[in-house]
DRENMARPA-31933 format. One record per residue: residue number from 1; x negated, z, y of N, C-alpha, C in turn. Coordinates in nm, 2 decimals, padded with zeros to 4 digits, m for minus. Layout:
N
> NUM/X/Z/Y/X/Z/Y/X/Z/Y
...
END
This chain:
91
> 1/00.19/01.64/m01.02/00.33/01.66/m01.04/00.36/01.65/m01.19
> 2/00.41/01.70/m01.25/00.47/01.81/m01.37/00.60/01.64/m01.39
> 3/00.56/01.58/m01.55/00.66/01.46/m01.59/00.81/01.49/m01.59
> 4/00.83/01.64/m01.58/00.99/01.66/m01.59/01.06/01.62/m01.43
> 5/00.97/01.66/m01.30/00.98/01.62/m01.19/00.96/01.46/m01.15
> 6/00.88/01.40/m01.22/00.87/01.26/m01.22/01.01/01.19/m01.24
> 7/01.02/01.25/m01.38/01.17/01.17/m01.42/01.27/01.19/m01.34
> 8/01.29/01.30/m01.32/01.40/01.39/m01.22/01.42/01.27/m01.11
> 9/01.32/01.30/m01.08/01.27/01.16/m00.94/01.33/01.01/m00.93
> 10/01.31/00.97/m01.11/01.27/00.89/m01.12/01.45/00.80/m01.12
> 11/01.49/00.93/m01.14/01.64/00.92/m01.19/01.74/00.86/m01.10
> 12/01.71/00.90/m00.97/01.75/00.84/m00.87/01.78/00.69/m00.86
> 13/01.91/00.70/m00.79/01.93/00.53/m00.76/01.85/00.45/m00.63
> 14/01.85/00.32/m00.63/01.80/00.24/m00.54/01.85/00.33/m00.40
> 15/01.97/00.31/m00.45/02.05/00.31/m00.25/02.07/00.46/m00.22
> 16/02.04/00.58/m00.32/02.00/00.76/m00.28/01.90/00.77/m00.21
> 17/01.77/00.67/m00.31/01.66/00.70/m00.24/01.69/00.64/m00.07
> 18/01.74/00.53/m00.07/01.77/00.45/00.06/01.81/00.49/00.19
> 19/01.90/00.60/00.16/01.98/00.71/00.18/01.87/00.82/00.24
> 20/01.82/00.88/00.14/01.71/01.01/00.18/01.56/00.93/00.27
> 21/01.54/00.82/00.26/01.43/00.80/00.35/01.45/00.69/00.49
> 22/01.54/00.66/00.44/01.63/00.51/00.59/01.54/00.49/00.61
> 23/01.55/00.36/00.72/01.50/00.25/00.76/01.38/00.27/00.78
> 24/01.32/00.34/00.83/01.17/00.41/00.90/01.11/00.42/00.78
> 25/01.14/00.47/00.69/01.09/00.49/00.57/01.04/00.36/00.44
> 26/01.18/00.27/00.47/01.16/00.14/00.38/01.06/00.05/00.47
> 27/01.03/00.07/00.56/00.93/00.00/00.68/00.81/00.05/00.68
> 28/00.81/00.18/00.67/00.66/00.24/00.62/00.62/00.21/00.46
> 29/00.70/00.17/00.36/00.62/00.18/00.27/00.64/00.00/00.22
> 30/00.67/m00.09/00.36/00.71/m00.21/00.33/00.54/m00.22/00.42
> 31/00.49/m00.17/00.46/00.36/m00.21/00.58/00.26/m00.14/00.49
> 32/00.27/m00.05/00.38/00.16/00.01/00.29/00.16/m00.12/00.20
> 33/00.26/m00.12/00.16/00.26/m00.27/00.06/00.16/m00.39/00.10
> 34/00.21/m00.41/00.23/00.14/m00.56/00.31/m00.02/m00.53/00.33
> 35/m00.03/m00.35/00.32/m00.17/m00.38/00.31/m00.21/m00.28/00.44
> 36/m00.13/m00.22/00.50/m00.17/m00.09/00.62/m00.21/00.00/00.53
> 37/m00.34/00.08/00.56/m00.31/00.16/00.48/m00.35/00.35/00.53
> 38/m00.35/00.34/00.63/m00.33/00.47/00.73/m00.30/00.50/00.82
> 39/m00.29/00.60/00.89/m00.21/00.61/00.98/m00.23/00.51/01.14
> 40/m00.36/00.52/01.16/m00.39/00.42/01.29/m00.30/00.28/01.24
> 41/m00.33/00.19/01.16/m00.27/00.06/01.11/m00.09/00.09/01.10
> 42/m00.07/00.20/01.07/00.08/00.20/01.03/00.16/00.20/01.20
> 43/00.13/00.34/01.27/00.12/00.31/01.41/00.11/00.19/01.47
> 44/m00.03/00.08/01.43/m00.07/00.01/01.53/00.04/m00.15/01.52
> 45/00.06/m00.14/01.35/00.18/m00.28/01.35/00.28/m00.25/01.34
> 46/00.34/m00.11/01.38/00.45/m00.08/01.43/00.53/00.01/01.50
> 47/00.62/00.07/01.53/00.68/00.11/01.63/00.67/00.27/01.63
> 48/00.64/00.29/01.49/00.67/00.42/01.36/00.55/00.54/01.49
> 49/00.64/00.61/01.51/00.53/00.74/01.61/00.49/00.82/01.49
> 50/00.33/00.88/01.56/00.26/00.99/01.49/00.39/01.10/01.41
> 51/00.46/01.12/01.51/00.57/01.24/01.44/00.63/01.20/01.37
> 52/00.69/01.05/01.32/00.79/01.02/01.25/00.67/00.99/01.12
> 53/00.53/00.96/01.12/00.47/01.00/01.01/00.49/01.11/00.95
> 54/00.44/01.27/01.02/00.40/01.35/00.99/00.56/01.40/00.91
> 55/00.64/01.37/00.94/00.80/01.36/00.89/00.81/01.30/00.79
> 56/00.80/01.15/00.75/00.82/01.06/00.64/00.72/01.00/00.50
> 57/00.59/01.05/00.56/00.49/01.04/00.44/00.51/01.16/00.37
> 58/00.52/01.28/00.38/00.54/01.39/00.29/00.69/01.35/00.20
> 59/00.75/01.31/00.27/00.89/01.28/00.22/00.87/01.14/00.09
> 60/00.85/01.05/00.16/00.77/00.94/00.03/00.67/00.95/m00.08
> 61/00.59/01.06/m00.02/00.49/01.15/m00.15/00.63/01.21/m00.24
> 62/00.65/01.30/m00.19/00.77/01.39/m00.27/00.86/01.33/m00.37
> 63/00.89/01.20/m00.36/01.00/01.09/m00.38/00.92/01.02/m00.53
> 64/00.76/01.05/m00.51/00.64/00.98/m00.60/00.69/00.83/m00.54
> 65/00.67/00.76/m00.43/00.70/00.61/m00.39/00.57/00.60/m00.34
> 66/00.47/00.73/m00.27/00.35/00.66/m00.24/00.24/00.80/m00.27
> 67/00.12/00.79/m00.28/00.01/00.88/m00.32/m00.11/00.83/m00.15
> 68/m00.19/00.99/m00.16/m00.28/00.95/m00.08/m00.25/01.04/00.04
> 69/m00.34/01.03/00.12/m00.34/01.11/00.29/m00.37/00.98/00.37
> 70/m00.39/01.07/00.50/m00.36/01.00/00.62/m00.53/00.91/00.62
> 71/m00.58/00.90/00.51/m00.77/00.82/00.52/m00.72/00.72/00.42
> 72/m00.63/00.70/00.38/m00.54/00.59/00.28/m00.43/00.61/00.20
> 73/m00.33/00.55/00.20/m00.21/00.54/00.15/m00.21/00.44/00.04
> 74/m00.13/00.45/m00.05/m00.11/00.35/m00.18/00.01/00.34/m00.23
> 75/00.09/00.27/m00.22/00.26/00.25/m00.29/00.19/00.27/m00.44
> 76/00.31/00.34/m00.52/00.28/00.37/m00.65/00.37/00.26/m00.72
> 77/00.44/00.25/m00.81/00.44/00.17/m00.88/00.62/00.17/m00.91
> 78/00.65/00.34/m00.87/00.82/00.37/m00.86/00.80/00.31/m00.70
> 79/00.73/00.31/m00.62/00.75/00.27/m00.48/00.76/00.11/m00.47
> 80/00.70/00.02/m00.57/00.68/m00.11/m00.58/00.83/m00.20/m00.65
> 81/00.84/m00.06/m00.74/00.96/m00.11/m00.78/01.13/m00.10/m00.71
> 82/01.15/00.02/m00.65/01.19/00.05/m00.52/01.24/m00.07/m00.42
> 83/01.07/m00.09/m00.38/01.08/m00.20/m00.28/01.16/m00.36/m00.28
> 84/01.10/m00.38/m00.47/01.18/m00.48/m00.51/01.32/m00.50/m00.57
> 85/01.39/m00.37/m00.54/01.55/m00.34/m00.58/01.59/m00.34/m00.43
> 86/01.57/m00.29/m00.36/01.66/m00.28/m00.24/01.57/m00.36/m00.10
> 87/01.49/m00.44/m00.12/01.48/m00.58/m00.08/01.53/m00.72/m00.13
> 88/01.59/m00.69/m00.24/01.63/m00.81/m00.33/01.51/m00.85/m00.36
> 89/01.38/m00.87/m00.45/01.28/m00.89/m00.43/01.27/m00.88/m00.57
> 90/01.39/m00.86/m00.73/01.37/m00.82/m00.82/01.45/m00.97/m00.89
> 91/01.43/m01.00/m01.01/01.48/m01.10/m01.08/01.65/m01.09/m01.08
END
């Protein structure tokens, strides 16, 4: 991804992004955090169906909140920070 699209991205508030990926979303990349890191594990500790992956990981790649395919997933570092704005999780 091209740094003008990073920023672009990057520009975004806590509660747009919150907005464009809802609940399913902050749960998927709250279970990559904890340590799931593909799709059997994301499935297996929770509710999240095959289709609502194949839906919401493109969407969180696109966002740059997570990197990787369905053989491993990895919160990036806008995704870490993310997590700890709209979890209250930040100072």
């Amino acid at each position: 991804m091209e740094s003008s699209e990073s920023s672009t991205i990057a520009t975004f508030s806590a509660e747009t992004i919150r907005h464009l990926i809802g609940g399913m979303g902050i749960e998927l990349l709250s279970l990559i955090q904890q340590g799931c890191v593909n799709d059997y594990e994301l499935k297996r500790y929770s509710s999240i169906t095959q289709g609502c992956l194949d839906v919401k990981i493109p969407l969180l790649k696109t966002l740059s909140l997570l990197t990787g395919d369905s053989d491993g997933y990895e919160i990036t570092a806008l995704g870490e920070t993310f997590l700890q704005r709209v979890l209250g999780w930040e100072d």
